[in-house]
N, C-alpha and C positions, 0 to 999 in steps of 0.2 A: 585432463581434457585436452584432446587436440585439436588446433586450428591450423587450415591449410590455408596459407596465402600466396598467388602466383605474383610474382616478382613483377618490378615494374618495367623491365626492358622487354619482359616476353619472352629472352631466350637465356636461359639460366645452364653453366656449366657447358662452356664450349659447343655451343651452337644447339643443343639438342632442348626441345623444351622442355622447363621442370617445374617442379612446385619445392616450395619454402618450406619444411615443417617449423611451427614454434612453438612450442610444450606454456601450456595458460596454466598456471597453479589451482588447484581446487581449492574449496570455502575448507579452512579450518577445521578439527574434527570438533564434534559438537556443534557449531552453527547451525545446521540444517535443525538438531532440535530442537532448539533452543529458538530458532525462528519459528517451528512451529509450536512450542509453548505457549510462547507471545502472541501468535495469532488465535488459538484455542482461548489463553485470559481474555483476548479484546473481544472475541463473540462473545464470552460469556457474559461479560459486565456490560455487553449492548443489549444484548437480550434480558439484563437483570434488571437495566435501566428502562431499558424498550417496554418492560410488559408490566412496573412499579412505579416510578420515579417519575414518568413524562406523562403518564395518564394522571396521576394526581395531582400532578403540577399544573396542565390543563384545568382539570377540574377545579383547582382553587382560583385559574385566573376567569375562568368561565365563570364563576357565584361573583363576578363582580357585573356581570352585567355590560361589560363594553367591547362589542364587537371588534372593534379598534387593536384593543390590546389581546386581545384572542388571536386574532390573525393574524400581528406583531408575535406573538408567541409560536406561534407555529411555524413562523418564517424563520424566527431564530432558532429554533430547534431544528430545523430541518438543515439550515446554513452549519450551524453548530457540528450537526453529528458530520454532515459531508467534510468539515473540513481538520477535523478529528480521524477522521477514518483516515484523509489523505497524508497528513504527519506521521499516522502510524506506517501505514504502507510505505512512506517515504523513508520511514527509518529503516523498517526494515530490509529494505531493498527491492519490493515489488513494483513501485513506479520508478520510473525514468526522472531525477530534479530536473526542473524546468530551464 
């Protein structure tokens, strides 16, 4: 990958303007797969969890009868999976750390 950067006097190499090249190394081989591996497992186990796992869980806290803890559960599952998603994406390099 190359990055051009213009210098910060403005005039580089005896009065004439120029640009900087600086040669940025590229991701390792294999990374890019291997990043997308990782993202294909985490749809997959959101969507396994998403469409088994959260609806029956719902559903056992639902047969209790308390609206309370219904909507305590849904808040935390909602909070849960957003902040699951962002650790992953964080690892793997999709977000910016804070």
């Amino acid at each position: 990958m190359l990055k051009h950067e213009w210098p910060r006097g403005g005039l580089a190499g005896g009065g004439r303007p120029g640009r900087v090249l600086v040669l940025c190394p590229g991701p390792p081989p294999g990374t890019i797969a291997k990043t997308l591996l990782q993202v294909a497992a985490f749809i997959a186990i959101m969507l396994v969890a998403g469409r088994r796992v959260l609806p029956w869980l719902l559903w056992q806290i639902s047969r209790t009868g308390s609206r309370e803890l219904f909507t305590l559960a849904v808040i935390v599952a909602a909070i849960g999976i957003a902040w699951c998603t962002v650790q992953r994406l964080l690892r793997l390099g999709f977000l910016p750390a804070w």
